[in-house]
C-alpha positions in Angstrom: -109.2 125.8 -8.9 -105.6 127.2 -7.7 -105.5 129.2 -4.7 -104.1 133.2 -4.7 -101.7 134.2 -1.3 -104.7 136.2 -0.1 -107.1 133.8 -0.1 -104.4 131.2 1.9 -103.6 134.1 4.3 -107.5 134.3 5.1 -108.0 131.3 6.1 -105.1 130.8 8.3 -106.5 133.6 9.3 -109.7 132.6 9.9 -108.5 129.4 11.8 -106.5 131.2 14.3 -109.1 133.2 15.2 -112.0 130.6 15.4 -110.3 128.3 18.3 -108.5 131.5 20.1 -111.1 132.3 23.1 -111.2 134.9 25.2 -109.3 134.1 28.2 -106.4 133.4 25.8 -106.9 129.5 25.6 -107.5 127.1 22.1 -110.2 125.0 21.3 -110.4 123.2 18.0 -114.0 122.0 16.9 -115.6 121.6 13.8 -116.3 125.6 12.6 -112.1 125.5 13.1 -111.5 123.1 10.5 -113.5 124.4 7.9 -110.7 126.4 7.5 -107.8 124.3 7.1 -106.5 124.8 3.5 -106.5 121.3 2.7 -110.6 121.4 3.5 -110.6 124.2 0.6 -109.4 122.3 -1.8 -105.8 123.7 -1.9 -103.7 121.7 -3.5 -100.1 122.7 -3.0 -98.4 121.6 -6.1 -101.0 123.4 -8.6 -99.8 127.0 -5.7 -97.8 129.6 -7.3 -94.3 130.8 -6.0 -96.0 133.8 -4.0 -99.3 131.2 -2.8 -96.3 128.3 -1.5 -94.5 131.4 0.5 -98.1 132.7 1.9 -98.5 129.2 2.8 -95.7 128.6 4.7 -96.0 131.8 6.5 -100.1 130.7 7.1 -99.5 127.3 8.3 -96.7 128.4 10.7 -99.3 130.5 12.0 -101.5 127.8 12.3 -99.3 125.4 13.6 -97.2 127.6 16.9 -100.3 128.6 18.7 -100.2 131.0 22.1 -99.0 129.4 25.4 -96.8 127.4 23.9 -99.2 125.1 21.8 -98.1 123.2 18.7 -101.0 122.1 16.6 -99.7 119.7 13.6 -102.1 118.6 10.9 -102.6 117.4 7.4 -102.0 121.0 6.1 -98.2 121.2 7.4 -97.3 117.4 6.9 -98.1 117.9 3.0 -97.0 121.1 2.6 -93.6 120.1 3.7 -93.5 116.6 1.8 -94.5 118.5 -1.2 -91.6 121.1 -0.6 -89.5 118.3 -0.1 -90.4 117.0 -3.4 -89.9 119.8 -4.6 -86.2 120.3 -4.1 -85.3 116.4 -4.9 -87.4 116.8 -8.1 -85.7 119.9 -9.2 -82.2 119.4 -7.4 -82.3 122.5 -5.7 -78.9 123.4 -4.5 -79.0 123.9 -0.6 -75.9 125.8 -0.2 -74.2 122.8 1.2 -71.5 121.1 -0.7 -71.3 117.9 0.5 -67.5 117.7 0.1 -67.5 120.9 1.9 -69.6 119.9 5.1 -71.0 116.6 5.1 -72.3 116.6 8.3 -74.4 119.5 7.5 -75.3 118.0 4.2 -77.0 114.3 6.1 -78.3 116.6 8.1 -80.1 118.0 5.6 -80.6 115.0 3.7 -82.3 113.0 6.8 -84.5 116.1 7.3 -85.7 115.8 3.6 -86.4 112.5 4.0 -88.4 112.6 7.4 -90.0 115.4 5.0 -91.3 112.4 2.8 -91.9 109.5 4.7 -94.7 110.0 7.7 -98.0 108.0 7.1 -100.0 110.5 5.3 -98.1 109.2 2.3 -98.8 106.0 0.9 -96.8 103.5 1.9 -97.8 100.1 -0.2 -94.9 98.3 1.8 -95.6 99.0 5.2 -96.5 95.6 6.1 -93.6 94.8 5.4 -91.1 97.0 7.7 -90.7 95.9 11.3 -91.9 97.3 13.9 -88.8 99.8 14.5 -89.5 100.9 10.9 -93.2 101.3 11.2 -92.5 103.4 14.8 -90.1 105.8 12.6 -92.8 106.2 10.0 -95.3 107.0 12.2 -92.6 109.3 13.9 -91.6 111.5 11.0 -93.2 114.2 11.5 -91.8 114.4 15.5 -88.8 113.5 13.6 -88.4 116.6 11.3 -89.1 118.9 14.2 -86.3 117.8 16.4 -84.2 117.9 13.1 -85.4 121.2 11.8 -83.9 123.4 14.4 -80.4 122.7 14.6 -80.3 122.1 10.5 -82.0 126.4 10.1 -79.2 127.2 12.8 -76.6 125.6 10.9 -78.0 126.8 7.7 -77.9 130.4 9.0 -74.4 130.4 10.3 -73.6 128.8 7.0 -75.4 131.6 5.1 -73.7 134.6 8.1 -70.4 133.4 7.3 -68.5 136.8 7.6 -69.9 137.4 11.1 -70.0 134.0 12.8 -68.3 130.8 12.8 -69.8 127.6 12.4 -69.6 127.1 16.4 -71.1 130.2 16.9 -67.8 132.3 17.6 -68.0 136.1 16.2 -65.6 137.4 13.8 -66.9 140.9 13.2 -68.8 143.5 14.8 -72.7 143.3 14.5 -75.7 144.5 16.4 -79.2 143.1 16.0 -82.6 142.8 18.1 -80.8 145.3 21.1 -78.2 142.9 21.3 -74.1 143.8 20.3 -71.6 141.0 19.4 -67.9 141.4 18.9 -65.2 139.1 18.6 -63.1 138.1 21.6 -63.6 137.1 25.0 -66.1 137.5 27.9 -66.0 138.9 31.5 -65.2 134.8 32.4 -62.6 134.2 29.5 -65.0 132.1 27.1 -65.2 133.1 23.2 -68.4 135.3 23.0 -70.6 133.5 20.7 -74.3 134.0 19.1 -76.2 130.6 19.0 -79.9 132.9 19.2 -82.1 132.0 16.2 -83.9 134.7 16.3 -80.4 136.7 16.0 -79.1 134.7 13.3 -82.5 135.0 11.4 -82.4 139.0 11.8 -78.5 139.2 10.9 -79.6 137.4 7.8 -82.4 139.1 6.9 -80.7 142.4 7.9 -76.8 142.5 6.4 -76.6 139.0 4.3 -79.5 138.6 2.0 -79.9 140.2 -0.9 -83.4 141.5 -2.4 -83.0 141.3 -5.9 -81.6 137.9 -5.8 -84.8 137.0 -4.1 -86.9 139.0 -6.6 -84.9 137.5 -9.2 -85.5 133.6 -7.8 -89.2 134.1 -7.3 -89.6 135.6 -10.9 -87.8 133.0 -12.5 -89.9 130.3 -11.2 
């Protein structure tokens, strides 16, 4: 049985609201976990296009919890080594050219692999690894988080190109989130730059991308 976006988005739904209590703290127990996809029987690889998106966008509810809480389980570790499977399978481009940033390009490459390698996958030769090896196995996951933050900055500067340098210098006029950037210099002399995420991720989603390319991408697989 294959799983629609609605369905997924209920029960991350569903989740958040069983362990949220009323003086704004968490507590997991057992009616919680009856809602984790993977106790559903969703099965990432059989997902459509739309179901994979809804999942992300489910589990990263699932997973950044209020006051600060991070809550991993088996539904984000798979999710993500089946997306990383995905693009080594299908040798998805990644908009970096690796004689055009190489740095970038391990750094995306390392985050793949950290992707692929924690000990919910099988491992037949673990026993073999010593015991640095086994401790960055059974790391991966802490791994990929530390990695995943610089490589979606770098990405988005990458992607923001006509409006920010890759150190985070402005080249051209833009306002997002209340915030206005220009090119030039400071009241104390240093470059103004933009290193805010949330910035980069609205300037994005705001001047660079482009709809029906999106559309197009989604319909074609």
């Amino acid at each position: 049985m294959t799983h629609s976006a609605k369905e997924i988005n209920s029960l991350c739904d569903k989740f958040v609201g069983s362990i949220l209590r009323q003086d704004g703290s968490i507590e997991f127990n057992e009616d919680s976990e009856k809602y984790r996809l993977m106790s559903n029987g969703v099965n990432y690889p059989d997902l459509s296009f739309g179901a994979i998106c809804a999942a992300l966008s489910g589990t990263t509810r699932t997973l950044l919890l209020p006051r600060l809480n991070i809550a991993v389980s088996n539904d984000h570790k798979y999710l993500w080594a089946w997306c990383g499977q995905v693009i080594f399978n299908y040798n998805i481009n990644p908009i970096i050219p690796a004689h055009k940033d190489l740095n970038l390009f391990e750094l995306y490459l390392t985050a793949l692999h950290a992707m692929l390698s924690g000990r919910h996958v099988m491992h037949p030769l673990e026993s073999s690894l010593n015991i640095h090896q086994r401790q960055l196995l059974g790391q991966s996951t802490e791994i990929l988080c530390h990695l995943s933050f610089p490589l979606l900055e770098a990405l988005l500067k990458r992607a923001c190109h006509q409006y920010v340098e890759m150190d985070g210098g402005v080249k051209c006029k833009f306002r997002v989130n209340g915030c206005a950037y220009s090119p030039g210099v400071d009241g104390n002399g240093f470059p103004r730059e933009c290193s805010s995420i949330f910035d980069l991720l609205t300037l994005y989603l705001n001047k660079v991308k482009k709809p029906e390319e999106t559309k197009k991408w989604a319909l074609d697989n």
